[in-house]
N, C-alpha and C positions, 0 to 999 in steps of 0.2 A: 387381604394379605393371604398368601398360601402356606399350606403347612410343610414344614421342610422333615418329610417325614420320607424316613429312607427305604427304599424300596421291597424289602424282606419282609416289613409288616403287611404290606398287601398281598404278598404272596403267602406268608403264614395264614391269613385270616382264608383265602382261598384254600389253603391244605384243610384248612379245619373245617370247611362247609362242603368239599368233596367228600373228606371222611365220614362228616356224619351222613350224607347223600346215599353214600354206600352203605353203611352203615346202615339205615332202613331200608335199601331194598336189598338188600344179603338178609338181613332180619324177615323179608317176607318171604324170600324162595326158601331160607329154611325151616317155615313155616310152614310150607308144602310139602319139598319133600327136602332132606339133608344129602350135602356131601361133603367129603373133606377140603376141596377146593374152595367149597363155598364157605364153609366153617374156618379155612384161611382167611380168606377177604373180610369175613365178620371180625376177627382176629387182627390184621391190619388196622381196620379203621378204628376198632374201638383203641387200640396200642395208638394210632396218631391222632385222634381226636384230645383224647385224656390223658394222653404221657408223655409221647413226644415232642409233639408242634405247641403245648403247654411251656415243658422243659426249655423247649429250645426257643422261644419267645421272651420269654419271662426271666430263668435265671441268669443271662448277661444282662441286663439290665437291674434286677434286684439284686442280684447274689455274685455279682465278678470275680470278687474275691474269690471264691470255691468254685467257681465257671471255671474247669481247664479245655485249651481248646481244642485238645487232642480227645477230650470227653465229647465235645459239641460236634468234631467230628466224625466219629465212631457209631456215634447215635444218628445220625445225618444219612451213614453210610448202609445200618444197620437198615434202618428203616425205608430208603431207597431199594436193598436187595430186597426186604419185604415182599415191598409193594409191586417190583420186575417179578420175583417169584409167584406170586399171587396172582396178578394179572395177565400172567403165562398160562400157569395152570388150569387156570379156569377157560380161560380161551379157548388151548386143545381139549378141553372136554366138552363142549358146548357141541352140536350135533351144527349141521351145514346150515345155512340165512334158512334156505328152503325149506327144512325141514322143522324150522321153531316157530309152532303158531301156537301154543297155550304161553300165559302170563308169566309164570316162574323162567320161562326158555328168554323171553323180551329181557325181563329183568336182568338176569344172569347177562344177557349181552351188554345191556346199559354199565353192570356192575363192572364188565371189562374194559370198557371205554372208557370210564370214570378213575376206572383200577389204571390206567395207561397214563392220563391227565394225571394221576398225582403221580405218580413215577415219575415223567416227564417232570414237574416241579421240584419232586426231590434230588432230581438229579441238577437243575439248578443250583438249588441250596447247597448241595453236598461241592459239586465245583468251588462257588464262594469260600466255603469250611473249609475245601483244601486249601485254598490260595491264600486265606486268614492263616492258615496253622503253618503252611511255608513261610510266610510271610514275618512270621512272629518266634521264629524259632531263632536261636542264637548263631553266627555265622562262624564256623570251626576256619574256614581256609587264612582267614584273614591276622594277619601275626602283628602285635605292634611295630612299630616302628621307632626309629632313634626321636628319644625323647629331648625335645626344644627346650632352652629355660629363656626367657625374657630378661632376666636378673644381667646385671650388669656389672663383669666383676670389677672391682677398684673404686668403686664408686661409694 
């Protein structure tokens, strides 16, 4: 028997194993040497490793109640410009293919491509988040109509 398990959790468990991915090698280029770019990307993954791909897993399912989905989208959102911002930056600083041959220079690239892959993901999720919070909002245009009674009078 298969598991009827819906599509978001394979893609959360994949944001969490990019994050931490990057997450060690951002940890080893600023090891060597620091830059603010890279101290971004450190900044991202640790933010969606342990805050947000956590939150956004876990509290519709244990906490609905206090889950609002205009919160689940905002954080969706947040965390998506993140990770575009971050994997921008780091990009245009990175010196041409040809010119990076020491280990922290590989890394930093990998970190970019890793850094694209979860954007690319968030950007997923965050589509979903909208079409959930369109979808769930209350509709203003619609006005009732003359009200039926079934009751039968004289009867």
């Amino acid at each position: 028997m298969a598991l009827d398990l819906p599509w978001i959790y394979p893609v959360r468990v994949i944001q969490v194993i990019f994050a931490i991915i990057t997450l060690g090698l951002t940890a080893y280029i600023i090891s060597i040497y620091s830059n603010d770019n890279v101290n971004f990307m450190l900044f991202n993954s640790i933010w969606s490793a342990f805050f947000a791909t956590p939150y956004l897993t876990l509290a519709p399912v244990y906490f609905p109640q206090i889950t609002h989905r205009l919160v689940i989208l905002a954080l969706e959102a947040i965390t998506m410009i993140f990770w575009f911002s971050g994997f921008i930056a780091l990009g245009v600083s990175l010196p041409a293919p040809r010119f990076c041959h020491w280990s922290a220079c590989n890394c930093a690239q990998t970190v970019t491509v890793f850094g694209a892959f979860e954007w690319t993901l968030f950007v997923a999720t965050t589509v979903v988040a909208v079409l959930g919070a369109l979808r769930g909002r209350p509709s203003t245009t619609t006005k009732p109509g003359p009200q039926t009674s079934t009751a039968r009078v004289g009867v």
